[in-house]
N, C-alpha and C positions, 0 to 999 in steps of 0.2 A: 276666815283664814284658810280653810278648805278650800275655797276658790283660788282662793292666790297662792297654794303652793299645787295647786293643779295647772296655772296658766303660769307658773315659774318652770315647770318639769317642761310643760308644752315650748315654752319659750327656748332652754337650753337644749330638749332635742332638736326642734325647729334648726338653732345653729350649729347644733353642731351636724345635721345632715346639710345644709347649707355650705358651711366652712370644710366642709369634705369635697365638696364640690366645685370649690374655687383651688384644690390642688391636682384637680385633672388639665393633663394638655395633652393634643394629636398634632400627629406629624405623617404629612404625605409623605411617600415611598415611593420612586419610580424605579422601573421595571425598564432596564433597557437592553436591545438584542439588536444582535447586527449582524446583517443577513450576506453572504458571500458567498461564490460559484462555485457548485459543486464538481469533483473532481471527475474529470472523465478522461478516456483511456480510449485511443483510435488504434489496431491493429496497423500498421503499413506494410510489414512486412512478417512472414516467419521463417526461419531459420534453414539455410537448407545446405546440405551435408559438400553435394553432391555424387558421384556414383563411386560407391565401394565396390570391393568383392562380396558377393556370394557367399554364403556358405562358408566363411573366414571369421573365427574370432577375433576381434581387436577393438580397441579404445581410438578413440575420435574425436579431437579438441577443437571446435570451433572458437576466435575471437571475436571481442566486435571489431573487427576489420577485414569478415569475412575470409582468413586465411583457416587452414584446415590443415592440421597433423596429426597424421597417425603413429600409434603404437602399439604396444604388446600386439602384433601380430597383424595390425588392423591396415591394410592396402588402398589405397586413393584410386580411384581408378580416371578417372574425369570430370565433366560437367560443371556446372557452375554456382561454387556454394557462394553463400550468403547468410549475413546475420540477422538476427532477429530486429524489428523492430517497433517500436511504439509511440506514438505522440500524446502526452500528458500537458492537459488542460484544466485551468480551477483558478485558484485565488490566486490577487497577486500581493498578498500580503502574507500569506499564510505557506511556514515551511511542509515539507515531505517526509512520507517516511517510505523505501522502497524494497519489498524483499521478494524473496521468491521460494518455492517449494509444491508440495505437493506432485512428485514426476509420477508421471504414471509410464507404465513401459508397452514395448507392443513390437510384435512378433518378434521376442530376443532382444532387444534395444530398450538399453535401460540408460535413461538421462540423469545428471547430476551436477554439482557444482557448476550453478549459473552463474555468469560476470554480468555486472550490468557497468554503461558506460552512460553517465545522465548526461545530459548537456554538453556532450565532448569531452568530461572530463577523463582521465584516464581511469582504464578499465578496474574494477573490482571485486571480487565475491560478493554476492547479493545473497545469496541462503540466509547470512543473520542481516538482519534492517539496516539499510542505510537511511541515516537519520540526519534531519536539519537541513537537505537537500532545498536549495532555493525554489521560492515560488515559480511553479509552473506558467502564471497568468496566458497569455493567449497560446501558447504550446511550447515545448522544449519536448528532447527526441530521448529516449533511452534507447540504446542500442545493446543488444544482447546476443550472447556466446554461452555456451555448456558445453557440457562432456559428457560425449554418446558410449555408451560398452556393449558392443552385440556379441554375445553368446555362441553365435555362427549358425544357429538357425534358419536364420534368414537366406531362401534361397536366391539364383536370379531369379530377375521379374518384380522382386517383391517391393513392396514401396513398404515402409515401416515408418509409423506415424505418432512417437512417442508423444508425451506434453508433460507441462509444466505451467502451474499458474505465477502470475506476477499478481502481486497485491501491492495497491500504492494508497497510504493515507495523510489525512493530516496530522502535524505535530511532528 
């Protein structure tokens, strides 16, 4: 009788690690990624004032359509300004986001309130993100305008060479 309640014990653990064994199941998982153009950014042009006064304080509004007004004090003298611009290339499925910041100043010329204009569309503030801007795919043009303030330090002669970065992502 020792025997067979040793090969009874053997027998119900036998099943039941068994029957543990018939409630396992796997399941492949795929992993799937989808690879798309990364966004690149061509200079074509940068922003140019044209010739002020000297030594004159005043504010300086370029748009993107290259016209130029001064104020508080700020004198036009000539030459031939122009707006900024840039060719944006990347996905063509995947929206934009566009802003700009960071000015840095230089000899008295302090930059600010940039407009961008994507795609033709009409001009507008870019300091906060413009967002949802259609797919760039093989290039679309942002054109850009800001507003100059020099201090009047700047004497003749002087080239003054302000900037400002443009950041463009996806989403």
């Amino acid at each position: 009788m020792k025997i067979c309640k040793k090969y009874l014990a053997l027998g119900l653990l036998g099943s039941v690690l068994v029957s543990g064994g018939a409630y396992a199941a796997t399941q492949s998982v795929t992993a799937n990624m989808t690879f798309d153009s990364a966004l690149s950014l061509t200079k074509n042009a940068d922003i140019h004032f044209g010739s002020v006064k000297g030594s004159q304080a005043g504010t300086y509004t370029i748009d993107t359509a290259g016209v130029v007004t001064p104020s508080a004090g700020g004198v036009l003298i000539g030459g031939t300004p122009a707006f900024g611009q840039i060719t944006i290339t990347g996905s063509t499925g995947q929206t934009i986001a566009v802003s700009t910041g960071t000015y840095t100043a230089d000899h008295g010329v302090t930059l600010s309130g940039a407009t961008c204009s994507y795609n033709n569309a009409a001009a507008v503030a870019c300091d906060t993100p413009l967002t949802g801007l259609s797919a760039p795919g093989a290039g679309k043009t942002l054109k850009l305008g800001v507003t100059a303030v020099s201090d009047g330090t700047a004497t003749s002669g002087t080239t003054a060479t302000p900037t400002f970065i443009v950041t463009v992502v996806y989403g």
